[in-house]
C-alpha positions as CSV (number, residue, x, y, z in Angstrom):
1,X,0.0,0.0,0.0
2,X,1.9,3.4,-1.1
3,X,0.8,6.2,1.1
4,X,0.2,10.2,0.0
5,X,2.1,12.2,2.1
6,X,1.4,15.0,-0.2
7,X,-2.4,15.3,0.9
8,X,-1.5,17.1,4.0
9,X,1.3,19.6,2.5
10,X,-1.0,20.6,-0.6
11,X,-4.2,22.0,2.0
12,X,-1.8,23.8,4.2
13,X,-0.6,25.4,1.0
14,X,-4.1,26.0,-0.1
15,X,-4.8,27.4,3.2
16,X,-2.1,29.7,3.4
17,X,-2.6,30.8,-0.3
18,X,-5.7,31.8,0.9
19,X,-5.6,33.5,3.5
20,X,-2.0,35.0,2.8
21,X,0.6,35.5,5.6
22,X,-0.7,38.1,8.7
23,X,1.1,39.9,11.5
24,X,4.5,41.3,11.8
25,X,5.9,43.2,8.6
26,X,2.9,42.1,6.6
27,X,0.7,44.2,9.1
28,X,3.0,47.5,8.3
29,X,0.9,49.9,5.8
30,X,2.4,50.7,3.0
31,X,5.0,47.9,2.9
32,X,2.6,44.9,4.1
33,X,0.9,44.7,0.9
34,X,4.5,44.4,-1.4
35,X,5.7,42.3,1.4
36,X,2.7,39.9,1.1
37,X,3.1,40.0,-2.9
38,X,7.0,39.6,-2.4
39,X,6.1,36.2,-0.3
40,X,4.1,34.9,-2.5
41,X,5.5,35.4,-5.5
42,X,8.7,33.6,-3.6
43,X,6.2,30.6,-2.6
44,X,4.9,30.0,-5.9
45,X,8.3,29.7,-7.2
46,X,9.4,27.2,-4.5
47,X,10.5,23.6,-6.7
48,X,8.1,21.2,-6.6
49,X,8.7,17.4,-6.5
50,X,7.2,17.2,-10.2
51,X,9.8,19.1,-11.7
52,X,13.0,18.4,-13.5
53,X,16.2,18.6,-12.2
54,X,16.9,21.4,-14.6
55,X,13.9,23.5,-13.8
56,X,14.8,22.9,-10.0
57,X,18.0,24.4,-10.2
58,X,16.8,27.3,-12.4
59,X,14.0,28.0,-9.6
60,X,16.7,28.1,-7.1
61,X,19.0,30.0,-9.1
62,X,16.3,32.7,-9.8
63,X,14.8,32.5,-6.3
64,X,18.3,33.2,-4.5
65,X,19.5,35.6,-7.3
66,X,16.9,37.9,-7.0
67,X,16.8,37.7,-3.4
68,X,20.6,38.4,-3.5
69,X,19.8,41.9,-6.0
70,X,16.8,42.7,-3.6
71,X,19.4,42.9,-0.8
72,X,21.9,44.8,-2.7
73,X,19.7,47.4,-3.7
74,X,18.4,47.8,-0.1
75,X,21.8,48.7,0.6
76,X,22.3,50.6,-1.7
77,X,19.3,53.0,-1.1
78,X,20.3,52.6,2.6
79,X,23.9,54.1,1.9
């Protein structure tokens, strides 16, 4: 008998997805609603099990590279 462990992941998803994430910077106005886009945006790009390797690595690569330019041009308007 082959069990579905995916069942329980895929309706906490849903849930989440609906009801977005709450509290802390996602409360803040102004920045809470680019925050909340920011996070899921990120989410929806997260590899699933279904992909490739390739298409994996090229969610990762994009997921961490843009997260890497998001920090630099924080900085950078910081400075």
């Amino acid at each position: 008998m082959e069990m579905d462990n995916y069942d329980d992941c895929s309706e906490a998803a849903a849930l989440a997805k609906k009801t977005g994430p709450s509290g802390g910077i996602y409360a803040l106005p102004g920045v809470g609603k680019a925050a909340t886009g920011a996070r899921q945006f990120y989410d929806e790009m997260a590899p699933l099990a279904t992909d490739s390797t390739r298409v994996r690595a090229a969610k990762e690569v994009f997921r961490w590279g843009s997260a890497a330019v998001g920090m630099a041009a924080v900085a950078i308007i910081t400075l």
